[in-house]
C-alpha positions as a Markdown table, in Angstrom:
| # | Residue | x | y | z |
|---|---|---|---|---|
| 1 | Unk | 50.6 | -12.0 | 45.8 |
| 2 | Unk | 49.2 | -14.7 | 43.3 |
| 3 | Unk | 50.7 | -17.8 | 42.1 |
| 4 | Unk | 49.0 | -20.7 | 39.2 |
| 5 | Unk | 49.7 | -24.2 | 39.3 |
| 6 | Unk | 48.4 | -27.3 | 38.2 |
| 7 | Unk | 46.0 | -29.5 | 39.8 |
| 8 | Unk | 46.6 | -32.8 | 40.8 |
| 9 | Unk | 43.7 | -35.2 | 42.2 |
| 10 | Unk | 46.3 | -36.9 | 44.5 |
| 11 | Unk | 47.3 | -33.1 | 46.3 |
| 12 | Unk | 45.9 | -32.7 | 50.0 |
| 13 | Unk | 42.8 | -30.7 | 49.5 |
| 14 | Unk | 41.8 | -27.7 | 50.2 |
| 15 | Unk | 45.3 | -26.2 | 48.6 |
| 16 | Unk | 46.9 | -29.1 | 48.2 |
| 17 | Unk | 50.7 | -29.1 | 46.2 |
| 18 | Unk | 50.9 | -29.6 | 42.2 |
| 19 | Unk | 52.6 | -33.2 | 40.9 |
| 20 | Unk | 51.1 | -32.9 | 37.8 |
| 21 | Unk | 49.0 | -31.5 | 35.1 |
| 22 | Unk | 47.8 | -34.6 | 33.2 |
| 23 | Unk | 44.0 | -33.4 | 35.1 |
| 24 | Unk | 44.2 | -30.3 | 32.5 |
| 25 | Unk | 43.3 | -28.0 | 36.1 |
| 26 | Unk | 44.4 | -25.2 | 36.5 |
| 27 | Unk | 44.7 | -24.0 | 39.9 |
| 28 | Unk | 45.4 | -19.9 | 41.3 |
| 29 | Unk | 45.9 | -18.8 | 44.6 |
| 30 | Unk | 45.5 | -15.0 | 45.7 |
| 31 | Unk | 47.1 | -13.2 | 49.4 |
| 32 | Unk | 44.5 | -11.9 | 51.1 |
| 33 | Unk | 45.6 | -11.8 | 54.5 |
| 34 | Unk | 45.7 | -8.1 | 55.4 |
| 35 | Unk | 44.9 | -6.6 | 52.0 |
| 36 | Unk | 42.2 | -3.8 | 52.2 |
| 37 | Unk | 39.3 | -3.7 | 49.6 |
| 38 | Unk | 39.3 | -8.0 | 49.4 |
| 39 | Unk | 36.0 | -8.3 | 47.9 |
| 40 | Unk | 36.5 | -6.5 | 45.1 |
| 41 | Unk | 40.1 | -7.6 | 44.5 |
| 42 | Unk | 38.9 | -11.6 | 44.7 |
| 43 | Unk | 36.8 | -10.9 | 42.4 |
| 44 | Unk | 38.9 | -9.6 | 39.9 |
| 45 | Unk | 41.5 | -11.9 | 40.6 |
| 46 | Unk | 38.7 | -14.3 | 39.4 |
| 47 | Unk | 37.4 | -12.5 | 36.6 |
| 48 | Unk | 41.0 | -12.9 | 35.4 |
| 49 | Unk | 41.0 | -16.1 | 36.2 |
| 50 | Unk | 37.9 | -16.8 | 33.7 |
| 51 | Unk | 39.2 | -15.2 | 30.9 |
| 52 | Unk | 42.7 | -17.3 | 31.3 |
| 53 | Unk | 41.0 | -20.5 | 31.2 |
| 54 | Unk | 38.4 | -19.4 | 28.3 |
| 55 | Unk | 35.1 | -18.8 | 30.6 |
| 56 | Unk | 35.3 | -14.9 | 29.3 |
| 57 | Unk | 34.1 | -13.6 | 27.5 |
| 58 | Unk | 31.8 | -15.3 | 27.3 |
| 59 | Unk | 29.8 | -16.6 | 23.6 |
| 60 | Unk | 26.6 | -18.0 | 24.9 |
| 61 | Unk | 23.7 | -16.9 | 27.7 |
| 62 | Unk | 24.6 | -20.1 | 29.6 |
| 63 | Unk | 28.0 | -19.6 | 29.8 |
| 64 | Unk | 27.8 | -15.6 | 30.9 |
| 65 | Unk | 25.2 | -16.7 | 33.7 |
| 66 | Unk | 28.2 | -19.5 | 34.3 |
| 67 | Unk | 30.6 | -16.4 | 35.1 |
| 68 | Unk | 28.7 | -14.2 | 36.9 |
| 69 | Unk | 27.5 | -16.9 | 39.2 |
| 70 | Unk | 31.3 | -17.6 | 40.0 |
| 71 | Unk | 31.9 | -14.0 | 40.4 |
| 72 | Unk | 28.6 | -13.9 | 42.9 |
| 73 | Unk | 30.0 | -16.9 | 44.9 |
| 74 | Unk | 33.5 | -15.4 | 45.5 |
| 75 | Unk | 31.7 | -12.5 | 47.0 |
| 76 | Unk | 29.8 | -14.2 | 49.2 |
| 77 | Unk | 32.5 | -16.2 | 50.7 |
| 78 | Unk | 35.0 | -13.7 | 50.6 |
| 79 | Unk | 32.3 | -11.2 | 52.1 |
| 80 | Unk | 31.6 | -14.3 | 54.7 |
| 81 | Unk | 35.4 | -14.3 | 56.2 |
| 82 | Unk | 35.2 | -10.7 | 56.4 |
| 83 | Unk | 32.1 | -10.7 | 58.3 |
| 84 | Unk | 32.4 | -13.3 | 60.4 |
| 85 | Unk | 36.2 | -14.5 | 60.4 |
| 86 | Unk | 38.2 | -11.4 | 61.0 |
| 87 | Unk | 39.0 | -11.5 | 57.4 |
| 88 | Unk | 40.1 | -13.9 | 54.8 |
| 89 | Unk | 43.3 | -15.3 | 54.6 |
| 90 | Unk | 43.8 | -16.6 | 51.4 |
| 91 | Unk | 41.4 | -17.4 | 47.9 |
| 92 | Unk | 41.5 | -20.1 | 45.6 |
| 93 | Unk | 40.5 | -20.5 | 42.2 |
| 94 | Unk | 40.6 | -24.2 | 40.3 |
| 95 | Unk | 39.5 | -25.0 | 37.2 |
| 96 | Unk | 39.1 | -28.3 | 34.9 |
| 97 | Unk | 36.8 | -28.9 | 31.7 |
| 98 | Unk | 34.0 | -29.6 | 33.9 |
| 99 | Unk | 33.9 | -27.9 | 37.6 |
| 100 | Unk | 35.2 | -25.0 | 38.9 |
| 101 | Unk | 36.4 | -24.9 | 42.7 |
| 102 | Unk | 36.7 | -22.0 | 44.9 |
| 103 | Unk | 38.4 | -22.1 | 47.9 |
| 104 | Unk | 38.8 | -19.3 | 50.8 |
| 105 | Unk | 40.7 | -19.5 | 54.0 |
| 106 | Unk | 40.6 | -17.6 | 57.5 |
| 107 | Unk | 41.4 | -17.7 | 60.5 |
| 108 | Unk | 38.0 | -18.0 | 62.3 |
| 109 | Unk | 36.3 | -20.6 | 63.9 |
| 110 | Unk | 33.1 | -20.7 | 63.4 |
| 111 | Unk | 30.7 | -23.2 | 61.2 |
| 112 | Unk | 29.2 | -21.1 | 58.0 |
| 113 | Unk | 25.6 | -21.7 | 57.6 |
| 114 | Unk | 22.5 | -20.8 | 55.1 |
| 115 | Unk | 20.4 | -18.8 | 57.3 |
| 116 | Unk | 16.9 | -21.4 | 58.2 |
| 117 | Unk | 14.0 | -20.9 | 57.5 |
| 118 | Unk | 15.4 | -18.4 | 54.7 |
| 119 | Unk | 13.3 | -15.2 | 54.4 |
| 120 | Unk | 13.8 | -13.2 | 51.3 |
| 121 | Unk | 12.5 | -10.4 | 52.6 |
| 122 | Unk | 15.0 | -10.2 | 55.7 |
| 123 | Unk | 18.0 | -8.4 | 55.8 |
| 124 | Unk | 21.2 | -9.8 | 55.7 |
| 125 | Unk | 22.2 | -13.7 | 56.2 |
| 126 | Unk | 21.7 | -14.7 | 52.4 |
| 127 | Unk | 24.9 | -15.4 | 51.6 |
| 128 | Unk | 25.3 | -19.2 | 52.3 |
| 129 | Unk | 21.9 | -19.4 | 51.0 |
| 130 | Unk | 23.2 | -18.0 | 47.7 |
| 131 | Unk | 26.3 | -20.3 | 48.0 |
| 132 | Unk | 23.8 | -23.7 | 48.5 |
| 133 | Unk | 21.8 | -22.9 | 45.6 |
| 134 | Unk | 24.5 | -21.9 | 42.8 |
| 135 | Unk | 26.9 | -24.5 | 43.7 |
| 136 | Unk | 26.8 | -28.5 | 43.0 |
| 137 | Unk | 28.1 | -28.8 | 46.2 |
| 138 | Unk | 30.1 | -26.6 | 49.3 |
| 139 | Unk | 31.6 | -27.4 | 52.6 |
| 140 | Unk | 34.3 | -26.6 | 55.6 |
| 141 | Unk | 37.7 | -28.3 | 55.9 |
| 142 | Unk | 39.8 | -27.7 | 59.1 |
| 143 | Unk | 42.8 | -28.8 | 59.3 |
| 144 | Unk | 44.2 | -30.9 | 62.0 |
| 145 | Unk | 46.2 | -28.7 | 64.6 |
| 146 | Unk | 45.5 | -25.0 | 63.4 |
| 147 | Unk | 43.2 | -22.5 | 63.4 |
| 148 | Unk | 40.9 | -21.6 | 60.9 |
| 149 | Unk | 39.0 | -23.2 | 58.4 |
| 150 | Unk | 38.9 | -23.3 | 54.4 |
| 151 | Unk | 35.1 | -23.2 | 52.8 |
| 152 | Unk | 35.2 | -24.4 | 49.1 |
| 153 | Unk | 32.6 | -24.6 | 46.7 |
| 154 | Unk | 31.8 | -25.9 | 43.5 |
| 155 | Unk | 30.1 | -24.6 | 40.3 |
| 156 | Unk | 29.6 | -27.0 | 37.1 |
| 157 | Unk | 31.1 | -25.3 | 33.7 |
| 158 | Unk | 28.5 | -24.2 | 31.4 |
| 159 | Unk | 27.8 | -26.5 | 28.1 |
C-alpha cells in the first residue's frame, strides 16, 4: 500500500503527519512490511515517484545521474533492512525544489555503518559507503519507546 501527502517542516520527522503544503514537498510512503521482492518494488515505487515530481525523464546529464543516484540509494537502504534488519518495514520518498529525502524503517536494532577502512576490492559491506558518498547527508532516528529504527538520507536536486 502507498499513500502521498504533503510535507510540512513542523511534522515529527522521520514520517511525520501533513499540516500543509505551502513547503511545495511532496511526500510518498510505500508498505513494505512482509512484501516479497522489496528491492525491486522500492525502487519502482521511486522511479514513479521521480517522474511525478518532474525528475524523469530526465533532459540533462546532471539530472539523469540525479535519478539514478536516488534509485542506487533506495537500494542500498532497502537492501540494508533486508540484510541486517529482518526486513524493511516501511519506505519513504520526499521531495521539495531542492532535496530529496528517503526514508526506510525496520524493525532491527542495530547501528548502520560504512564499512572502515573501505576496500573496494572486498566483497560485500559497500552499501553505507555508497550511501555517505551520494548523499549531502544520512542518519538513524529511533523513536522513543519502540523498536526499530528509520535511516534517512538526503540527495540535492540536480540544477
Amino acid at each position: 500500500m502507498s499513500t502521498t501527502r504533503p510535507y510540512s517542516p513542523g511534522s515529527p520527522e522521520p514520517g511525520g503527519g501533513a499540516s500543509g503544503t505551502s513547503t511545495g514537498r511532496q511526500v510518498r510512503t510505500l508498505s513494505l512490511d512482509g512484501q516479497s521482492g522489496v528491492v525491486p518494488l522500492a525502487r519502482d515505487f521511486a522511479r514513479q515517484a521521480l517522474y511525478a515530481w518532474g525528475w524523469l525523464p530526465a533532459a540533462t546529464a546532471d539530472q539523469r545521474a540525479a535519478a539514478e543516484d536516488v534509485l542506487l540509494v533506495v537500494s542500498e537502504l532497502v537492501t540494508n533492512a533486508c540484510l541486517h534488519a529482518e526486513g524493511p518495514e516501511s519506505m519513504e520518498i520526499g521531495c521539495d525544489k531542492k532535496v530529496i529525502r528517503i526514508e526506510v524503517s525496520d524493525h532491527g536494532t542495530g547501528q548502520p555503518a560504512p564499512r572502515t577502512p573501505h576496500r573496494a576490492g572486498r566483497p560485500g559491506g559497500h552499501g553505507m559507503f555508497i550511501v555517505q558518498r551520494l548523499c549531502l547527508d544520512w542518519g538513524v532516528v529511533r523513536t522513543p519507546g519502540m523498536a526499530g529504527k528509520t535511516v534517512w538520507a538526503e540527495l540535492g536536486a540536480p540544477a
